[in-house]
ZAMARGU-4260 file (C-alpha; in steps of 0.2 Angstrom, whole numbers, plus 5000, padded with zeros to 4 digits):
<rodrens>
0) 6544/4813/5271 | 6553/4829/5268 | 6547/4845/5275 | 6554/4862/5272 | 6563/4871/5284
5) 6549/4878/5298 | 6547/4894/5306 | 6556/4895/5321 | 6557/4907/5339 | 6567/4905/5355
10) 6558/4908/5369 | 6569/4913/5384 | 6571/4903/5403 | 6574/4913/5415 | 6581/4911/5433
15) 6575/4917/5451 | 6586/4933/5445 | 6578/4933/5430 | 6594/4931/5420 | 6593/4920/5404
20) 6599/4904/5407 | 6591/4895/5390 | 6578/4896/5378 | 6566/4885/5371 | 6564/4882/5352
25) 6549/4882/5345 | 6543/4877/5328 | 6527/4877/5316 | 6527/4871/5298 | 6528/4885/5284
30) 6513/4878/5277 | 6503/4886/5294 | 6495/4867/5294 | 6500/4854/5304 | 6509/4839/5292
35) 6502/4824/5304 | 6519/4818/5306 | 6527/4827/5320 | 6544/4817/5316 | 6546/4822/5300
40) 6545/4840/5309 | 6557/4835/5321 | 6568/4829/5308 | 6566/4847/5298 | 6572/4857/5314
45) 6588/4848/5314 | 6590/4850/5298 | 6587/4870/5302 | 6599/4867/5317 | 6615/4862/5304
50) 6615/4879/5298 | 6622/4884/5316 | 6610/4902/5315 | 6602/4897/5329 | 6617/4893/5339
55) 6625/4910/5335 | 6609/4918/5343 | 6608/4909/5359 | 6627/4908/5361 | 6632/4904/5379
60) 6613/4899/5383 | 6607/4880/5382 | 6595/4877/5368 | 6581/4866/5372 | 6576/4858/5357
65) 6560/4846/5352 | 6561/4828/5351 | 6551/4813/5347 | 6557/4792/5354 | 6556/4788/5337
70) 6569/4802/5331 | 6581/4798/5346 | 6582/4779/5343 | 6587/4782/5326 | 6602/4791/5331
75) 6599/4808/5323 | 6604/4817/5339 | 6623/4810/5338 | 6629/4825/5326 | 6623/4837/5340
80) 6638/4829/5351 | 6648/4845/5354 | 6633/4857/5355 | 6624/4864/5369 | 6608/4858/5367
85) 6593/4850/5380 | 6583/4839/5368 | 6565/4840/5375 | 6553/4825/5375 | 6536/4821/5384
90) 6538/4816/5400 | 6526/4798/5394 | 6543/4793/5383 | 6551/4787/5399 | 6535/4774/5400
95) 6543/4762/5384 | 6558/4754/5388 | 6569/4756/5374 | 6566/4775/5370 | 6571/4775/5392
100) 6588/4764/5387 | 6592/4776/5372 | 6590/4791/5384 | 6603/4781/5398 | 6615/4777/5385
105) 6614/4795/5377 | 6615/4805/5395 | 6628/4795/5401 | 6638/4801/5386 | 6635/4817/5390
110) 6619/4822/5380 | 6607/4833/5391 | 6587/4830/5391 | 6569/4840/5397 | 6553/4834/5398
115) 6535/4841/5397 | 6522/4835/5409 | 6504/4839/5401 | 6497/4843/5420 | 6504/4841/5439
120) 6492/4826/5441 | 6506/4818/5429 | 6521/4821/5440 | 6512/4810/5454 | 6521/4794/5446
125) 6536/4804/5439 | 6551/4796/5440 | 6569/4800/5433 | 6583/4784/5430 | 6599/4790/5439
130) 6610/4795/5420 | 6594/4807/5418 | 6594/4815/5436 | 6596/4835/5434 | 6587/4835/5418
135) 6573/4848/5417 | 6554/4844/5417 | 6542/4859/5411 | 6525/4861/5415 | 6511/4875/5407
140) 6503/4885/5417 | 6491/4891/5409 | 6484/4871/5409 | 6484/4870/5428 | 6474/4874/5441
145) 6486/4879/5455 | 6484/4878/5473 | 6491/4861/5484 | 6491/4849/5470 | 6503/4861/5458
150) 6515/4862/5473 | 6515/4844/5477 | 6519/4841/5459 | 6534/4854/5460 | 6540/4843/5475
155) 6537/4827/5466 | 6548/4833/5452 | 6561/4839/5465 | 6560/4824/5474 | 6564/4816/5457
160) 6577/4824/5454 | 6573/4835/5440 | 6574/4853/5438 | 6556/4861/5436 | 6551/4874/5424
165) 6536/4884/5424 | 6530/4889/5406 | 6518/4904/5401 | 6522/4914/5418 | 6515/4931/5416
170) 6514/4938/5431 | 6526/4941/5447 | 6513/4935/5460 | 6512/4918/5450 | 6533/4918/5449
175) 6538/4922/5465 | 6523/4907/5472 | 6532/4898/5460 | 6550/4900/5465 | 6545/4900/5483
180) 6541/4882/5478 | 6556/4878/5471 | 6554/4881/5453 | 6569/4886/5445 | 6568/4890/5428
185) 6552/4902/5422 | 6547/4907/5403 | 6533/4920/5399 | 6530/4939/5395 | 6545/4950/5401
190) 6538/4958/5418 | 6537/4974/5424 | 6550/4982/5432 | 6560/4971/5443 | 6570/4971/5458
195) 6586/4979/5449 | 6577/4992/5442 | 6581/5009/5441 | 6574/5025/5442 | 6589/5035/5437
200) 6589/5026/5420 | 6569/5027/5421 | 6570/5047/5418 | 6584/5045/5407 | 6576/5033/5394
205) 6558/5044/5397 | 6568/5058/5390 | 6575/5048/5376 | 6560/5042/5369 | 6553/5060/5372
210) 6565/5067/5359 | 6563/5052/5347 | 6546/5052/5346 | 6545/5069/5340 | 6558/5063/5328
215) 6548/5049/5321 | 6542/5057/5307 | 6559/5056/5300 | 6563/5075/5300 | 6583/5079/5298
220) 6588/5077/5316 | 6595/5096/5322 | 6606/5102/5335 | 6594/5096/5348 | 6601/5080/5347
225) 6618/5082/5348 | 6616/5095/5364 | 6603/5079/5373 | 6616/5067/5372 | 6631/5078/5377
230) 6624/5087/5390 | 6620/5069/5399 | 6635/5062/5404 | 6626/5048/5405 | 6618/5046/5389
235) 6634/5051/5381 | 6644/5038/5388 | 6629/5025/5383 | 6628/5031/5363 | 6648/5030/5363
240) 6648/5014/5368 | 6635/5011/5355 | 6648/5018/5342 | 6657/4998/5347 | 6646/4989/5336
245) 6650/4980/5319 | 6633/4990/5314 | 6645/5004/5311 | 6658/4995/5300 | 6675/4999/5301
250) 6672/5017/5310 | 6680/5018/5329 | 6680/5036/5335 | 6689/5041/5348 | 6677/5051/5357
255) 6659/5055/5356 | 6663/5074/5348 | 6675/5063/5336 | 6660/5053/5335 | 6646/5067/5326
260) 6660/5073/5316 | 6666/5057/5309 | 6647/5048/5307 | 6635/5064/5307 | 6620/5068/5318
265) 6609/5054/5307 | 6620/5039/5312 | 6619/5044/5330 | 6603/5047/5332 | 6603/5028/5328
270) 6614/5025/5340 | 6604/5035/5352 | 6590/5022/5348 | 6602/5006/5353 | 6606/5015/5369
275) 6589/5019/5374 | 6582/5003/5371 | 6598/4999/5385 | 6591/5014/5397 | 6575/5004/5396
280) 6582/4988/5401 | 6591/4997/5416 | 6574/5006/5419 | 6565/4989/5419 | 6581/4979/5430
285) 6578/4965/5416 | 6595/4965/5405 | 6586/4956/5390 | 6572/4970/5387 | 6588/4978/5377
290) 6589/4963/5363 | 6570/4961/5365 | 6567/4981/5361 | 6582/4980/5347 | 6576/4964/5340
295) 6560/4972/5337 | 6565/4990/5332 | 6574/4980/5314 | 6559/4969/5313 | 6548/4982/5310
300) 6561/4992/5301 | 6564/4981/5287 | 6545/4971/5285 | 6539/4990/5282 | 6539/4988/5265
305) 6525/4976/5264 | 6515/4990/5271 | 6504/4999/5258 | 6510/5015/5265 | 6527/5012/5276
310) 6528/5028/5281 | 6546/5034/5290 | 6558/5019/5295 | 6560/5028/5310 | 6543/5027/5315
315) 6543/5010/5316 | 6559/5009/5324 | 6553/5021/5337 | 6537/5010/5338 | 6548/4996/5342
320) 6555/5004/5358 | 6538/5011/5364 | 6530/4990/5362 | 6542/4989/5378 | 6542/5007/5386
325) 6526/5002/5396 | 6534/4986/5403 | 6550/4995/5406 | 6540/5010/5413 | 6529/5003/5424
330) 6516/5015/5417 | 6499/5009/5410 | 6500/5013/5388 | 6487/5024/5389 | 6496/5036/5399
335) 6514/5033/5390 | 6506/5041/5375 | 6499/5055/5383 | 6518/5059/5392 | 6526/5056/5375
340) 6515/5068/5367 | 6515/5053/5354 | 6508/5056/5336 | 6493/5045/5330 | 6504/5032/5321
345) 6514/5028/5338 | 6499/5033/5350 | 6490/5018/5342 | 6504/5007/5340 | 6503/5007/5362
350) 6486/5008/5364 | 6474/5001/5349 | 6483/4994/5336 | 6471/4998/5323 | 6482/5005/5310
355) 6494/4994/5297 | 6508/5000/5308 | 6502/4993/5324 | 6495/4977/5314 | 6513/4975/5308
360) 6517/4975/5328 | 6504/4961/5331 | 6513/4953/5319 | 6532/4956/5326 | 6526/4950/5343
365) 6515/4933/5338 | 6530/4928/5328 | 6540/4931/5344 | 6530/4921/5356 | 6526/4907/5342
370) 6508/4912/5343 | 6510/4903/5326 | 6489/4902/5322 | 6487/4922/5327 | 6504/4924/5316
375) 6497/4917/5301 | 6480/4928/5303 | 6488/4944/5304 | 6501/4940/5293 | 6488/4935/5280
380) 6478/4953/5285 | 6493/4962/5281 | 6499/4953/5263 | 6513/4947/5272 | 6522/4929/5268
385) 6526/4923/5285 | 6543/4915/5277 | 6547/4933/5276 | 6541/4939/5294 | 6552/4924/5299
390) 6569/4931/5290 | 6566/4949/5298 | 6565/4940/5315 | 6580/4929/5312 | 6589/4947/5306
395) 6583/4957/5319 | 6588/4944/5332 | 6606/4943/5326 | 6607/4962/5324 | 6601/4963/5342
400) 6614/4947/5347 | 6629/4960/5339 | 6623/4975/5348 | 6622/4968/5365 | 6639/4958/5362
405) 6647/4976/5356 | 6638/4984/5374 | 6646/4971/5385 | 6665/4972/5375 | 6665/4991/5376
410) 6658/4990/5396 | 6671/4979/5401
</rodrens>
């Protein structure tokens, strides 16, 4: 059976430290209905994966990828040789004897494996053969009930010699139990402000999105801008380094006064945007929030067409900052809008999400966490094709992929 390519998101692991160490594909037929032949959907995603789009947005991070017995014994994994990919079973596949041989033979030539366990009671009997030790094993959450039986099945899977991972992890109190168990890979909601974060970069990104938000509207930005980000040492040295990416073609100015003369107070008010969305990743001490904040910020900047009434792109980019100023904040919505000042259109976008705007946020963010069912509701509220949703997510992570690579050249 042939199936069209799906929709697709990558759900990032984390460590103890809360750096990205891998992510998790997920995948839902276009169709918003599943095709009762899960192969033929495995089948379809490494279709997707010979296009190599996917690699290039997870590059330097293992990619852990669905997999059925059936698919593996017929060989399809063997083009994947030289890519860094964890193909991901149930953990029940190990129970038939020749999907277990296929997985030997494989592992032992180097190809790397995960499993799911449906619940801890399932790790009881878990066992690993020795070519499969160090592979991962992922339970949900959300599905267990916690308490002695979860941390005897973390053990179990230790003991196993696997390398747990906790899925839908939204909380600290639930992480740090976690890790104190020995879990050592995590994947949820990005948290609240973590060990690494900063205040300094806190005030600094407050101010930012101060004089954005009054912005949003698309006004010409004025002289304010240009004296904001030169009177911050800071700040000025972050939008230079923001002038590094490909974003801005050709152009290298030599300093940041080079830079508002050669690329005018309009392009670096965008590149004010890129370094704020880095201020609230410092803010937050969770690197990633950046490509998660940019990511969303060209989303919503390019599906605002579909809207009835768009409005300004720069509202919605704005609004794409503010869906992670409370996380990076540590402030309750409510009361970011009311320090912002916010106008209506972004005052709902972070607290109701009532208007086509903040639907069109629903939409960015359930696409994002492969809410696939919500996806396809609000997508179908809105008039939006999911296909299309899809492509602005695929452009705004490779967008976000450039200006985080362009940070960490220009840091260096």
């Amino acid at each position: 059976m042939s199936v069209s390519a799906p929709l697709t998101t990558l759900l990032p692991i984390r460590d103890a430290r809360e750096r990205t160490i891998a992510f998790e594909l997920r995948t839902h037929p276009l169709s918003g209905q599943p095709i009762g032949d899960i192969d033929a959907e495995v089948r379809a995603t490494l279709a997707l994966l010979q296009r190599r789009e996917l690699f290039r947005c997870v590059r330097g991070r293992v990619l852990h990828v669905p997999m059925t017995p059936t698919v593996l014994r017929g060989g399809a994994i063997t083009g994947f040789a030289s890519a860094d990919v964890a193909f991901v079973l149930a953990a029940d596949a190990l129970e038939d004897d020749e999907t277990r041989r296929a997985l030997e033979k494989y592992a032992t030539a180097g190809f790397k494996f995960g499993f799911v366990l449906d619940a801890p009671s399932a790790a009881a009997d878990f066992t690993l053969p020795l070519a499969l030790r160090g592979s991962t094993v992922a339970f949900d959450i959300a599905d267990s009930t916690g308490g002695l039986a979860f941390v005897s099945a973390i053990q179990r899977v230790l003991e196993a010699g696997a390398r747990p991972i906790a899925r839908q992890v939204d909380d600290r109190a639930t992480r740090e139990r976690l890790r104190a168990s020995g879990v050592q890979g995590f994947c949820g909601r990005p948290l609240p402000r973590g060990r690494a974060a900063s205040n300094e970069a806190r005030v600094r990104a407050l101010a930012a999105l101060t004089l954005l938000v009054r912005l949003s509207d698309g006004r010409p930005p004025d002289a304010s801008v240009e004296a904001f980000i030169t009177n911050d040492p800071e700040i000025g040295r972050s939008v230079f380094r923001a002038t590094a990416s490909s974003a801005m073609g050709d152009v290298r100015p030599r300093t940041l006064a080079h830079a508002f003369t050669l690329l005018g107070r309009e392009a670096m008010l965008d590149r004010l945007i890129v370094a704020t969305a880095f201020l609230l990743a410092d803010s937050a001490g969770d690197p990633d929030l950046a490509a998660i904040a940019i990511r969303r910020c060209r989303s919503l900047e390019s599906l605002g067409s579909a809207l009835e009434r768009p409005g300004h792109p720069r509202t919605r980019v704005v609004a794409g900052l503010l869906s992670v100023a409370d996380v990076a904040m540590g402030m309750p919505a409510a009361m970011l809008a009311e320090t912002l000042a916010a106008p209506a259109p972004l005052r709902d976008t972070l607290v109701e999400r009532t208007t086509p705007l903040g639907g069109l946020l629903d939409v960015v963010e359930a696409h994002e966490f492969g809410w696939w069912d919500d996806l396809f509701e609000r997508a179908d509220r809105l008039g939006i094709a999911p296909q299309i949703v899809n492509d602005a997510w695929l452009a705004g992570w490779l967008a976000a992929r450039e200006e985080t690579t362009a940070r960490t050249v220009a840091s260096a």
